[in-house]
Short mmCIF file of the C-alpha atoms (twelve columns), coordinates in Angstrom:
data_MODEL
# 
_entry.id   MODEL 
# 
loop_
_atom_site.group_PDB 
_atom_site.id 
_atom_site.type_symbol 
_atom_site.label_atom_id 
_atom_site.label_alt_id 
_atom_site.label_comp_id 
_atom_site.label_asym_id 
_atom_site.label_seq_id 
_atom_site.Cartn_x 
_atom_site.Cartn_y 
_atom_site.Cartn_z 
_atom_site.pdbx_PDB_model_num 
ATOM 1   C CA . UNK A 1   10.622  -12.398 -13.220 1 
ATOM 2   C CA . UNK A 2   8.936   -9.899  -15.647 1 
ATOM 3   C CA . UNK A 3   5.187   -9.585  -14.621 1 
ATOM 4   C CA . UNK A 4   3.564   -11.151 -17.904 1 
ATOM 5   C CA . UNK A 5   1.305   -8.116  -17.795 1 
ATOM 6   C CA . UNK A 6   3.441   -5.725  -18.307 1 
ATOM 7   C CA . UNK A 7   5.579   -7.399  -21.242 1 
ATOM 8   C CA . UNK A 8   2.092   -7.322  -22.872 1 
ATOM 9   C CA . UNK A 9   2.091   -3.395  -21.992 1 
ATOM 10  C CA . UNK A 10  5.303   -2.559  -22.978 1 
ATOM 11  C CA . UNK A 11  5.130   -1.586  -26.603 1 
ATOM 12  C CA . UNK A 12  2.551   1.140   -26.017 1 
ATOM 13  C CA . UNK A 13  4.835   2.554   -23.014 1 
ATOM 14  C CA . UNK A 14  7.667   2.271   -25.633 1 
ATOM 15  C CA . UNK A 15  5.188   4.406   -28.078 1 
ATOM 16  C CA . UNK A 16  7.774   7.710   -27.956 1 
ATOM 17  C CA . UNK A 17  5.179   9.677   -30.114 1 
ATOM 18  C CA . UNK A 18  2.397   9.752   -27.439 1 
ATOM 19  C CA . UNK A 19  1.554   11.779  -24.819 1 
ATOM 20  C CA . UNK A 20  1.890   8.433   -22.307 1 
ATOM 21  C CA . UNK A 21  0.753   7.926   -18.216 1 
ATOM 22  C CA . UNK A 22  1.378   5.335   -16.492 1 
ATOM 23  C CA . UNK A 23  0.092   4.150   -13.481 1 
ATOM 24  C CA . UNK A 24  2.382   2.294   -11.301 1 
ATOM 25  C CA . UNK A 25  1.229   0.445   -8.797  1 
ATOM 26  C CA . UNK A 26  2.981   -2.459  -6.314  1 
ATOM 27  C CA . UNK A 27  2.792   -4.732  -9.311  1 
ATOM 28  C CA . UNK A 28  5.325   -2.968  -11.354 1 
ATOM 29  C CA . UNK A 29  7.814   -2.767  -8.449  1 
ATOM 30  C CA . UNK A 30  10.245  -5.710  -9.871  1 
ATOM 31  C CA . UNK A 31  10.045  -4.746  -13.182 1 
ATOM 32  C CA . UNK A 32  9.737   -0.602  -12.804 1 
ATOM 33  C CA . UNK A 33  13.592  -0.092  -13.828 1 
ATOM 34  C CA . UNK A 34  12.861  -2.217  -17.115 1 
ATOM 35  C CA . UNK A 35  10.755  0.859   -18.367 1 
ATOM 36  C CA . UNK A 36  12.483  3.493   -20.830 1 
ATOM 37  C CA . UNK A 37  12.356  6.490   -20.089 1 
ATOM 38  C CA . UNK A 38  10.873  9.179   -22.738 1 
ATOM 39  C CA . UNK A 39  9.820   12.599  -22.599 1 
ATOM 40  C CA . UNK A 40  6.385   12.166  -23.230 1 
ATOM 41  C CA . UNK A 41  6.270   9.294   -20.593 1 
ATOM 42  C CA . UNK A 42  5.289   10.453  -16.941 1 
ATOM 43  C CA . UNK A 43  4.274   7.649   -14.310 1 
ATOM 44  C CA . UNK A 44  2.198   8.097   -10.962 1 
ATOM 45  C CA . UNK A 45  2.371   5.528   -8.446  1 
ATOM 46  C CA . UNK A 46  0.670   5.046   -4.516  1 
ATOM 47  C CA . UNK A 47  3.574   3.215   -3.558  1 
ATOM 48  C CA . UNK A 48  6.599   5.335   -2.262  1 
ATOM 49  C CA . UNK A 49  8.808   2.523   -2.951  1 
ATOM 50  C CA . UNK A 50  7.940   2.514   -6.853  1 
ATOM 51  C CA . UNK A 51  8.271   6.162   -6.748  1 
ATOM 52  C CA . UNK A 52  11.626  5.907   -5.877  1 
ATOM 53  C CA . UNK A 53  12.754  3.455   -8.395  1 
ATOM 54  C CA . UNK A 54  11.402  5.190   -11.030 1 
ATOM 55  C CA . UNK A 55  12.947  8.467   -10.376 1 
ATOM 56  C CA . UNK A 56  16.471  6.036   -9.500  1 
ATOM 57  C CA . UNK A 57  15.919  4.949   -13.420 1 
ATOM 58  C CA . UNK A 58  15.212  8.521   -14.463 1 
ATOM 59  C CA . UNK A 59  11.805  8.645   -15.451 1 
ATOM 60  C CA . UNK A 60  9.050   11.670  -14.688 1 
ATOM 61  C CA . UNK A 61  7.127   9.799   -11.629 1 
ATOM 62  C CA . UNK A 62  4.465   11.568  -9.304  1 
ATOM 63  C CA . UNK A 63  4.068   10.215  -6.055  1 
ATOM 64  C CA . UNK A 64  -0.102  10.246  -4.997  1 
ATOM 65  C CA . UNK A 65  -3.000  8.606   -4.015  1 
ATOM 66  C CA . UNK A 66  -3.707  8.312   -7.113  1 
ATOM 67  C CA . UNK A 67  -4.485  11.781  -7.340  1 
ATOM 68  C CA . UNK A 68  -5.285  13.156  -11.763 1 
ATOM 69  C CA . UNK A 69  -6.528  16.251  -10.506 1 
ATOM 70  C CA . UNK A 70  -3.684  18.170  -11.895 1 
ATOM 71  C CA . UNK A 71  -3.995  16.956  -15.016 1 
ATOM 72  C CA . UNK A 72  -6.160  18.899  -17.476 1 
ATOM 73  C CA . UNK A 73  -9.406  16.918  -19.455 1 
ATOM 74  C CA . UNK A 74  -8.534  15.676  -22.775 1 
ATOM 75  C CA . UNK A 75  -4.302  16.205  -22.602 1 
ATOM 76  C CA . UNK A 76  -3.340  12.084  -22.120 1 
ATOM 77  C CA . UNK A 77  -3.226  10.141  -25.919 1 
ATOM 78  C CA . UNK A 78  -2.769  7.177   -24.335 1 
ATOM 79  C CA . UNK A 79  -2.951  5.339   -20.187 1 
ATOM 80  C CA . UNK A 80  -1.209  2.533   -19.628 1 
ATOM 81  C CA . UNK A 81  -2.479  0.510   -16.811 1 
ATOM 82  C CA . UNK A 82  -1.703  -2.786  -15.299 1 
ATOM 83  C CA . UNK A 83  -4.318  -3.709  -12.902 1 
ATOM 84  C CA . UNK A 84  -4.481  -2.983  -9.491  1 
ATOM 85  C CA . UNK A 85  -5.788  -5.696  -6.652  1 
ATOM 86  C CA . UNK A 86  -8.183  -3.320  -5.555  1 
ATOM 87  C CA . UNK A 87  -11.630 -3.083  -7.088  1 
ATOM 88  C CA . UNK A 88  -12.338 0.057   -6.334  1 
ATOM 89  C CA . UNK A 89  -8.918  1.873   -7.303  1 
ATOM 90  C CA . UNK A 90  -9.063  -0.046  -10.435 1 
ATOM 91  C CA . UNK A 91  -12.635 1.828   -11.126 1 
ATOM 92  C CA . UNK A 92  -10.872 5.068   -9.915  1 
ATOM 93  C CA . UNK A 93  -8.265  4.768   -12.565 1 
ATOM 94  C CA . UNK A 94  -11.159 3.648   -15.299 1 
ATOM 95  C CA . UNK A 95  -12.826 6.797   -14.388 1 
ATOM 96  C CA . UNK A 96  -9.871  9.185   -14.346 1 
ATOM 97  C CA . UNK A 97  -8.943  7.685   -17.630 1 
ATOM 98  C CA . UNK A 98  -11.850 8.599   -19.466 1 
ATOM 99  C CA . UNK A 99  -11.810 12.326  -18.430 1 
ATOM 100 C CA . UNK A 100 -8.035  13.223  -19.338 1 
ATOM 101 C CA . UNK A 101 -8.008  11.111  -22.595 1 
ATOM 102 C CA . UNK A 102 -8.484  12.941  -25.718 1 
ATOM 103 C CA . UNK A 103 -11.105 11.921  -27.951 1 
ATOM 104 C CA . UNK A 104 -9.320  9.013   -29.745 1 
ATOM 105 C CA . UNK A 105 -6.966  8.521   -26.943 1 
ATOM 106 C CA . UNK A 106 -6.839  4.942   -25.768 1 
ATOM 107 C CA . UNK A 107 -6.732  2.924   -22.226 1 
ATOM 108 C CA . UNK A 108 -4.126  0.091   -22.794 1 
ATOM 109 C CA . UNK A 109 -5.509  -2.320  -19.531 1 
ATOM 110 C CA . UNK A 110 -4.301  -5.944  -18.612 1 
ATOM 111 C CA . UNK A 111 -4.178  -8.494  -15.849 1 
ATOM 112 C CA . UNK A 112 -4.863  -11.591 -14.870 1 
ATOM 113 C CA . UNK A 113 -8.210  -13.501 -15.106 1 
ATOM 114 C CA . UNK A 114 -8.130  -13.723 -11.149 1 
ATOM 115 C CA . UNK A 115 -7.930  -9.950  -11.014 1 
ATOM 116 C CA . UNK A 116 -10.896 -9.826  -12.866 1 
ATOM 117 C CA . UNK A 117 -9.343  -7.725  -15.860 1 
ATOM 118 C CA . UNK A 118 -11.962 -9.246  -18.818 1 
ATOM 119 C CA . UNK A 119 -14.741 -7.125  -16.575 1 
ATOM 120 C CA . UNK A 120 -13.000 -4.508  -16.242 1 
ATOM 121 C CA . UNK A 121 -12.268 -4.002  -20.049 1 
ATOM 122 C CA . UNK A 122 -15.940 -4.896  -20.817 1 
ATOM 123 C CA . UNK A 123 -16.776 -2.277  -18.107 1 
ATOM 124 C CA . UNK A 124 -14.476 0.584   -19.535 1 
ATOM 125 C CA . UNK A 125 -15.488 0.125   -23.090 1 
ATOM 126 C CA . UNK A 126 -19.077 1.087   -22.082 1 
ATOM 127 C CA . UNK A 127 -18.076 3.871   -20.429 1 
ATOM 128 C CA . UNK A 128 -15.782 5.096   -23.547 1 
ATOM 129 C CA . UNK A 129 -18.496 4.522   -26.151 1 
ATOM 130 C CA . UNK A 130 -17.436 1.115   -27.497 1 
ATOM 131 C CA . UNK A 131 -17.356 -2.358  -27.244 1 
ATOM 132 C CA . UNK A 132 -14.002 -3.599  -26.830 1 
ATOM 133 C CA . UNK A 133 -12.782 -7.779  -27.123 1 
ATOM 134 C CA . UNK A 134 -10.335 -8.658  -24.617 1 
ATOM 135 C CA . UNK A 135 -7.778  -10.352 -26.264 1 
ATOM 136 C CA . UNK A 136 -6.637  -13.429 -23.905 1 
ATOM 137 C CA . UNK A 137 -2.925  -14.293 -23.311 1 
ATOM 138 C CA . UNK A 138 -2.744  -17.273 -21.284 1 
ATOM 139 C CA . UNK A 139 -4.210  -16.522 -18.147 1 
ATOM 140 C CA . UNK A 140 -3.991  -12.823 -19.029 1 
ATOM 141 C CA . UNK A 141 -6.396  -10.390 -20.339 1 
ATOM 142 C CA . UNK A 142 -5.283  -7.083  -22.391 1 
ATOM 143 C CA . UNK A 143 -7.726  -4.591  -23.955 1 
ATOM 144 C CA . UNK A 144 -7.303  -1.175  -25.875 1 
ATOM 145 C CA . UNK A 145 -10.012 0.843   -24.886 1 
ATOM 146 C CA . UNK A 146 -10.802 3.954   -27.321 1 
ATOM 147 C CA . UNK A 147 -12.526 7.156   -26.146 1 
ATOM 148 C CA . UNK A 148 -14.889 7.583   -28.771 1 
ATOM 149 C CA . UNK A 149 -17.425 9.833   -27.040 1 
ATOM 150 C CA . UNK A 150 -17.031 13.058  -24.435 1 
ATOM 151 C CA . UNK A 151 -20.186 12.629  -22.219 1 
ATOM 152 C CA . UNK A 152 -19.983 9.955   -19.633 1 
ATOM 153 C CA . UNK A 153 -22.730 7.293   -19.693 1 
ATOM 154 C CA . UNK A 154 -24.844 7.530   -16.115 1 
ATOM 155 C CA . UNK A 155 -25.417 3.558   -16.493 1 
ATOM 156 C CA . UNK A 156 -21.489 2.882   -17.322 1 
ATOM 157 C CA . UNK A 157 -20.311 5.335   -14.906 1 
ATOM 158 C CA . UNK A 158 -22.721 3.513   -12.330 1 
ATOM 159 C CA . UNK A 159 -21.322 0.104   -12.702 1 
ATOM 160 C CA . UNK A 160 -17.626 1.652   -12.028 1 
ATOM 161 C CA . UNK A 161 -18.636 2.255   -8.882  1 
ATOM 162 C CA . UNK A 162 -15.198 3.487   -6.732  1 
ATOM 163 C CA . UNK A 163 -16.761 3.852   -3.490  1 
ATOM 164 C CA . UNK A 164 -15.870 7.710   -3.692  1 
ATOM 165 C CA . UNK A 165 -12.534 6.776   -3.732  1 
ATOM 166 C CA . UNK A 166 -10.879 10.015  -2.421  1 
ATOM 167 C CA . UNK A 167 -13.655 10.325  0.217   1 
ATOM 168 C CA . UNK A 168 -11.971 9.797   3.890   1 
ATOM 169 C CA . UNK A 169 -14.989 7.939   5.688   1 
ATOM 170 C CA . UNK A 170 -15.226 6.570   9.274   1 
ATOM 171 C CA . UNK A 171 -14.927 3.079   9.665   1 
ATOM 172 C CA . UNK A 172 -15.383 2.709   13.447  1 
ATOM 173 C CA . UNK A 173 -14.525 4.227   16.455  1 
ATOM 174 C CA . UNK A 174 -11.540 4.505   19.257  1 
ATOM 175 C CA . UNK A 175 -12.200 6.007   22.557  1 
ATOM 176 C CA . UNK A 176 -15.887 7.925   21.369  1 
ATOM 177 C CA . UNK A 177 -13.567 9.280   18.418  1 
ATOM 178 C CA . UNK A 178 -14.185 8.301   14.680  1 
ATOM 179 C CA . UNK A 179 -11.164 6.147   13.026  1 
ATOM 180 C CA . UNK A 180 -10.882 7.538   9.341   1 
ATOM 181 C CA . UNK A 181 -9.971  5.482   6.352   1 
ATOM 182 C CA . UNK A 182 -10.442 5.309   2.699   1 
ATOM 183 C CA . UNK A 183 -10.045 3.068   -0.240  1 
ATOM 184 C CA . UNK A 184 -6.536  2.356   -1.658  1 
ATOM 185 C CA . UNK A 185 -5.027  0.944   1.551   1 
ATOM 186 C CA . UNK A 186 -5.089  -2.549  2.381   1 
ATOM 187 C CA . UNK A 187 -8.027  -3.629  4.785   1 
ATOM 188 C CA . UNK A 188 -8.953  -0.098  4.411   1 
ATOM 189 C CA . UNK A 189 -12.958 -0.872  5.637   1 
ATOM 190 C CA . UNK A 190 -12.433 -2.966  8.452   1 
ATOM 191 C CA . UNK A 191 -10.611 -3.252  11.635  1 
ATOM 192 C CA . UNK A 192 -7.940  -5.607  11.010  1 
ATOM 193 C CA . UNK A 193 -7.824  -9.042  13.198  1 
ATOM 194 C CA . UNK A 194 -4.171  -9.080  13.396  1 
ATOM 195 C CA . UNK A 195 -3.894  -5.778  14.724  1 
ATOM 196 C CA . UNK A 196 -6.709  -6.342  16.879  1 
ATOM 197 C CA . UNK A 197 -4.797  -9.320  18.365  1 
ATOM 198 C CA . UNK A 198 -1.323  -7.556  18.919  1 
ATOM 199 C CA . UNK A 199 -3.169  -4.616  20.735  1 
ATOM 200 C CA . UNK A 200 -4.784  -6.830  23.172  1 
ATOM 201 C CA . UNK A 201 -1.786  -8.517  23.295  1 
ATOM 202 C CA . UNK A 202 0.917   -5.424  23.650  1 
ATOM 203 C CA . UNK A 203 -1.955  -3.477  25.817  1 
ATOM 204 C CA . UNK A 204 -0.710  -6.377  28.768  1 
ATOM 205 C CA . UNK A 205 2.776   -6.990  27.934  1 
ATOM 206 C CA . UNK A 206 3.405   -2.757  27.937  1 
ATOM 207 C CA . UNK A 207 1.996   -2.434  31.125  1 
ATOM 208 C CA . UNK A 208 4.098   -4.938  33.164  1 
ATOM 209 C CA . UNK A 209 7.471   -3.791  31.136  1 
ATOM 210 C CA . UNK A 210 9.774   -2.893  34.106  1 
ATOM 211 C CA . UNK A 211 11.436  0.060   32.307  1 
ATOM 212 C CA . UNK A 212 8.484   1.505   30.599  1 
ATOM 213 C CA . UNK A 213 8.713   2.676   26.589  1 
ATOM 214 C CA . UNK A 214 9.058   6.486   26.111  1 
ATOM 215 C CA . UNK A 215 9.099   6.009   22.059  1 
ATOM 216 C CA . UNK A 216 7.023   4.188   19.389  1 
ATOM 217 C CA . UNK A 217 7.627   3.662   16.085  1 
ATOM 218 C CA . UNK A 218 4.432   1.931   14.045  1 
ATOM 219 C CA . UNK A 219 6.631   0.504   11.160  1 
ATOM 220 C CA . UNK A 220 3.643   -0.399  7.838   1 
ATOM 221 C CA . UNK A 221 1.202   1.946   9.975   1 
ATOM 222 C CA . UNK A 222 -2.109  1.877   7.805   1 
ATOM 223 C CA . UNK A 223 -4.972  3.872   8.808   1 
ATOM 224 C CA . UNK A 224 -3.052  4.092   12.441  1 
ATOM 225 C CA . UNK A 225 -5.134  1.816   14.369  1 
ATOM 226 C CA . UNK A 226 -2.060  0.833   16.218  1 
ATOM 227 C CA . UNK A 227 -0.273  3.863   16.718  1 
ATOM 228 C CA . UNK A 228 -3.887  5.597   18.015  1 
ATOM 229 C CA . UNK A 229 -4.303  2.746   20.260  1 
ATOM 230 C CA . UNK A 230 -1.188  3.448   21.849  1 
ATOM 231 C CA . UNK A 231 -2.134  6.936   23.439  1 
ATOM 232 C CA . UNK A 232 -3.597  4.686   26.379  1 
ATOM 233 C CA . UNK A 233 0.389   4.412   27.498  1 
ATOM 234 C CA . UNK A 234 0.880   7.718   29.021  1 
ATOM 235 C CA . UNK A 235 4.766   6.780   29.338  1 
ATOM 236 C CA . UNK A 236 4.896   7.096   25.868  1 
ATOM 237 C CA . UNK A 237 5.899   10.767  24.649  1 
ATOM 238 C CA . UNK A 238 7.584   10.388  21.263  1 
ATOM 239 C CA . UNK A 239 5.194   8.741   18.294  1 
ATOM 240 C CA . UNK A 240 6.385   8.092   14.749  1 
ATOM 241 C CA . UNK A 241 4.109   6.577   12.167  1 
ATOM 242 C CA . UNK A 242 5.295   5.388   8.845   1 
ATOM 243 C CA . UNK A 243 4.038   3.905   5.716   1 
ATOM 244 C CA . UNK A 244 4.580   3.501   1.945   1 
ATOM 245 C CA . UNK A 245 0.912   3.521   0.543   1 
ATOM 246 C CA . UNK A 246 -0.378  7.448   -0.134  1 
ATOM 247 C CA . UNK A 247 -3.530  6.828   0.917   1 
ATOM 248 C CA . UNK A 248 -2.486  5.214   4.203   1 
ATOM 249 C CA . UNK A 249 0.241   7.799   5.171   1 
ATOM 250 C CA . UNK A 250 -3.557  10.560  4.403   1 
ATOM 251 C CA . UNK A 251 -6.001  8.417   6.421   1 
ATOM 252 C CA . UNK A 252 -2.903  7.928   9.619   1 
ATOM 253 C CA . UNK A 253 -2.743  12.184  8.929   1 
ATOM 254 C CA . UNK A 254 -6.539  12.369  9.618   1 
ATOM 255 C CA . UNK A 255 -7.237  10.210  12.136  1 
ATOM 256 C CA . UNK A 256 -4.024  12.326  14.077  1 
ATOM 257 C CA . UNK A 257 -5.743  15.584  13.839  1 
ATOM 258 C CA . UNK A 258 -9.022  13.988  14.686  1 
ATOM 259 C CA . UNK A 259 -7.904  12.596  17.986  1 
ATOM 260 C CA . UNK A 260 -5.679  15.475  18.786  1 
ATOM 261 C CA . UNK A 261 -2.624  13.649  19.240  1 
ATOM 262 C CA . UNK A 262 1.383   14.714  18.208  1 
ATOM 263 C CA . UNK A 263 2.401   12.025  15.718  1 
ATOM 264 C CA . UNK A 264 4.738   12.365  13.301  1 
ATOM 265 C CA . UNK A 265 3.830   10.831  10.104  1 
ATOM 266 C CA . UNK A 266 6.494   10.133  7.576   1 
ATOM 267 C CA . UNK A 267 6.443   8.714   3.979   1 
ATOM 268 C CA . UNK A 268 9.338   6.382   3.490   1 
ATOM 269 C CA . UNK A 269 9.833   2.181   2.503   1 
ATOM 270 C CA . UNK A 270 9.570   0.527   6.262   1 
ATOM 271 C CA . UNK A 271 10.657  3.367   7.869   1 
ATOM 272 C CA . UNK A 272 14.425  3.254   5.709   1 
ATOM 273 C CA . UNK A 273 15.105  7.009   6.673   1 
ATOM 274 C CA . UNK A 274 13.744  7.316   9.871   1 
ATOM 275 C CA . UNK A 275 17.075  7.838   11.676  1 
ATOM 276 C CA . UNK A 276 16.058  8.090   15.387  1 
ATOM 277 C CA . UNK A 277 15.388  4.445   17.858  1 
ATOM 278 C CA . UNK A 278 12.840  3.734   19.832  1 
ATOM 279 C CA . UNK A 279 11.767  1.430   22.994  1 
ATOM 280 C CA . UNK A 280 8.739   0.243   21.380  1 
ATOM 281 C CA . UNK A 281 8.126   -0.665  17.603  1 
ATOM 282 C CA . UNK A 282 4.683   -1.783  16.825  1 
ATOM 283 C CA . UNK A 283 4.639   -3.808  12.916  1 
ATOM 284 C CA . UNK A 284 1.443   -5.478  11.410  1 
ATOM 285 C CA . UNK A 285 3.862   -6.093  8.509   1 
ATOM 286 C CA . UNK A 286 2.201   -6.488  4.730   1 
ATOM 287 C CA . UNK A 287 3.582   -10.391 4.570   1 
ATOM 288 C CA . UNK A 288 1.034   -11.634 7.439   1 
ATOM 289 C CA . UNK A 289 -1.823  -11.862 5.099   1 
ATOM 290 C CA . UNK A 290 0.011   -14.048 2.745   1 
ATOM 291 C CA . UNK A 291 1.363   -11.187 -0.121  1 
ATOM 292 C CA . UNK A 292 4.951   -12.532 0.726   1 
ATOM 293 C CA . UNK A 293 5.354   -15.655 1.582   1 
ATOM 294 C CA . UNK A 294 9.356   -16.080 -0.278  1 
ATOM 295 C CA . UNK A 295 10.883  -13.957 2.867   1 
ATOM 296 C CA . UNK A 296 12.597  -11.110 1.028   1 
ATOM 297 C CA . UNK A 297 10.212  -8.877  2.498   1 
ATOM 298 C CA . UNK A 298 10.339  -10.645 6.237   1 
ATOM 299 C CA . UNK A 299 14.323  -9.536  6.429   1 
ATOM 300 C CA . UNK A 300 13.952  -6.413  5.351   1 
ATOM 301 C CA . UNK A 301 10.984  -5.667  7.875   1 
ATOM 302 C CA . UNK A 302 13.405  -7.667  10.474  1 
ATOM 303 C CA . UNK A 303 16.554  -5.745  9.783   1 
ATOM 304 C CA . UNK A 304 14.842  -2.253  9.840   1 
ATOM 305 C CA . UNK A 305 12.976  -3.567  13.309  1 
ATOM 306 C CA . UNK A 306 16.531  -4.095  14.646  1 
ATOM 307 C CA . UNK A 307 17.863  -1.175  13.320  1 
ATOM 308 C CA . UNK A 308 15.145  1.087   14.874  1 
ATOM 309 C CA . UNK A 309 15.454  -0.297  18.464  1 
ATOM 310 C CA . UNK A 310 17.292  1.184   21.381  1 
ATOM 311 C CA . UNK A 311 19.273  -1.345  23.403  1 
ATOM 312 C CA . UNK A 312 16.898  -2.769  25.471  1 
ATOM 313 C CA . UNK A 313 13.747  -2.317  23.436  1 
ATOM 314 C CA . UNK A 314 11.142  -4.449  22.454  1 
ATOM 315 C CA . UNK A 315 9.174   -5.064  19.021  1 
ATOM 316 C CA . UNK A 316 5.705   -6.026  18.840  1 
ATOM 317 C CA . UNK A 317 5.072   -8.167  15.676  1 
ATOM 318 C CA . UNK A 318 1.721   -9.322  14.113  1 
ATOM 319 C CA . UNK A 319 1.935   -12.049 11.712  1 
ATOM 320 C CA . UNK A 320 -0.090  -14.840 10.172  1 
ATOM 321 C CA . UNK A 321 0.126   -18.339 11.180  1 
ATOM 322 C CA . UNK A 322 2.416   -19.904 8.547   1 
ATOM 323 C CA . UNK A 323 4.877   -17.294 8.475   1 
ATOM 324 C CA . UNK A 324 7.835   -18.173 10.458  1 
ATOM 325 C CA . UNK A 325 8.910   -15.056 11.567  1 
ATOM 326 C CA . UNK A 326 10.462  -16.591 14.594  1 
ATOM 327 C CA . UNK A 327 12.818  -18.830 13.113  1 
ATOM 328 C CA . UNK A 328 14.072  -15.772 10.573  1 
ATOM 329 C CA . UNK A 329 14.240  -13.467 13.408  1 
ATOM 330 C CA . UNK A 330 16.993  -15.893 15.536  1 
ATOM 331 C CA . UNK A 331 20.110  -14.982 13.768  1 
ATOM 332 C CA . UNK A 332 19.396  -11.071 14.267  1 
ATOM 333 C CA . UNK A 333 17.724  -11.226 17.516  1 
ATOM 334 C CA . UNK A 334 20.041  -14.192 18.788  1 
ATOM 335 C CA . UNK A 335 20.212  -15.176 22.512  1 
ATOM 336 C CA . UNK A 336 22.723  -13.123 24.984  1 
ATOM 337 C CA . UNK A 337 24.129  -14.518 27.981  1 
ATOM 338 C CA . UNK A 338 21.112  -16.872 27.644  1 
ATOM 339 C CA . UNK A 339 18.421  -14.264 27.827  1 
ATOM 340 C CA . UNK A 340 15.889  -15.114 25.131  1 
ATOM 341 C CA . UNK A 341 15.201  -12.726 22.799  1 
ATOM 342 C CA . UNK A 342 12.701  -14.139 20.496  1 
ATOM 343 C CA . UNK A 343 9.510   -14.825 22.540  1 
ATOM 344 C CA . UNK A 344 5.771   -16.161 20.417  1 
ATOM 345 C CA . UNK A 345 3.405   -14.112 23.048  1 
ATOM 346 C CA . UNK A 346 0.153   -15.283 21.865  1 
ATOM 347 C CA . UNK A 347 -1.082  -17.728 19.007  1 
ATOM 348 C CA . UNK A 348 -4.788  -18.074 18.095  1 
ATOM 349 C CA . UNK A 349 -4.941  -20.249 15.849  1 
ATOM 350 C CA . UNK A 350 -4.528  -17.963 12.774  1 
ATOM 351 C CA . UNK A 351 -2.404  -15.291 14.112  1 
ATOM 352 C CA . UNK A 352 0.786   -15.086 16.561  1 
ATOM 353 C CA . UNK A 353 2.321   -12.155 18.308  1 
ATOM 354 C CA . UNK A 354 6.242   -12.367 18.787  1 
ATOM 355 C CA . UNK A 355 8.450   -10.187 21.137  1 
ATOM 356 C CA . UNK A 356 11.911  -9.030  19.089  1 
ATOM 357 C CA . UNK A 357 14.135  -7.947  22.098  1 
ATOM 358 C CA . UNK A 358 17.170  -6.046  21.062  1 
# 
């Protein structure tokens, strides 16, 4: 189904006389092919996945953390922006809007009362030099927001506040070493519960393994808490970390150099290129805090764990409480000569830990 935000959006991305971006976040995954592609239409999108699409349907997409800096001040007529779930990205893009928008240039915004998209209009039209009247659709919110002054206001800018958004910043720390993150990423300021439950959980479960993992794939790595956790298993000597968010895939590059260690880091939608198996796979998969809940996302995670296995290997999973992950995983992971293959390790209450045996 057609996000309702983006069928309010789409006549000023169909607007072939102006100089048009984009920014594509997860929300326009389902609906990014519905787009028409123009030549003065470009697109830039965090999500690798998105990226993809949008080049598959032949439109100009750059693939970022939400990065304007190579666009020149003043050179956008118009930004097109559904928002994002992410305060402070959507105050990035605010920002970033306002300096590459010529004077008379507009900021086309919507979303959903939940995602807080009335503030945010009220918030940009300060900063732009106007006040600006969300017009309500239902439970949605869409405002036109016209540049009509160059200097920034310090008070406007103020209340846009997006945390230095391109800022890496420690967060904690591993070992005496600093773990780097950054907004833009989910849980990108804290260490995640779930993760912390699978580590003290696969910390036990590696140790006693009777043929001991060489390889380890962290499949939706994040920041890397998992796969930098994992340098306490000296068997292991191959490390591949992947992820489809920019700024995760930049904060899982810094904390690498930072504590010295050989992982290779690779951009790609869970891991679909990654071509070589591995003993171990580590997943804190996106669906655990409740984003997907339907279970399209759950097979594909499931099918790429499988597919990234070696015979014999084992696949740490993370999830929340109500999804069942173990009943999904059967089929694939089904029972040989009676050896189980689908095994809950741990449950707390609001998390469990299942071992995927190939």
């Amino acid at each position: 189904m057609t996000d309702r935000a983006l069928e309010l959006l789409q006549e000023f991305l169909q607007d072939t006389g102006k100089n048009t971006l984009c920014i594509a976040d997860e929300n326009l995954l389902a609906d990014i092919q519905q787009l028409q592609e123009h030549p003065k239409l470009t697109l830039i999108s965090n999500r690798w996945d998105v990226a993809q699409r949008a080049q598959a349907a032949d439109l100009n997409c750059q693939f970022s953390d939400m990065d304007f800096s190579a666009i020149d001040d003043a050179s956008v007529e118009q930004v097109v922006y559904r928002v994002s779930k992410e305060k402070p990205l959507v105050n990035h893009v605010i920002i970033q809007a306002f300096r590459i928008l010529t004077l008379g240039g507009q900021l086309h915004i919507c979303g959903e009362k939940g995602d807080g998209a009335k503030t945010y209009i009220e918030k940009a039209g300060k900063l732009f030099g106007g006040k600006v009247r969300a017009q309500k659709n239902g439970s949605f919110y869409l405002g036109s927001v016209i540049k009509q002054q160059s200097q920034t206001d310090s008070k406007a800018l103020k209340a846009l506040d997006d945390k230095n958004y391109h800022e890496q910043r420690a967060i904690g720390e591993l070992d005496g070493q600093a773990l780097y993150s950054k907004p833009g990423q989910f849980g990108w300021n804290k260490l995640d519960r779930g993760s912390e439950l699978l580590i003290s959980v696969a910390d036990g479960y590696v140790r006693q393994m009777k043929n001991q993992p060489t390889s380890l794939l962290d499949l939706g790595c994040g920041y890397g808490y998992l796969t930098l956790n994992s340098l306490r298993w000296d068997s292991i000597e191959r490390r591949t970390a992947t992820d489809n968010n920019a700024a995760a895939l930049l904060s899982m590059s810094k904390n690498s150099q930072q504590h010295a260690a050989p992982i290779q880091v690779v951009t790609d939608d869970c891991g679909a290129s990654i071509t070589e198996t591995f003993d171990l796979v580590l997943c804190n998969p996106p669906f655990h805090q409740g984003f997907e809940v339907e279970g399209g996302l759950t097979k594909k995670f499931l099918k790429r764990i499988y597919s990234a296995l070696n015979k014999g290997g084992v696949a740490l999973v993370v999830t929340n409480m109500f999804i069942p992950l173990e009943h999904k995983a059967a089929n694939l992971f089904a029972k040989h000569n009676g050896f189980r293959t689908v095994d809950i390790l741990e449950d707390n209450g609001a998390f469990k830990v299942i071992a995927l045996k190939r």
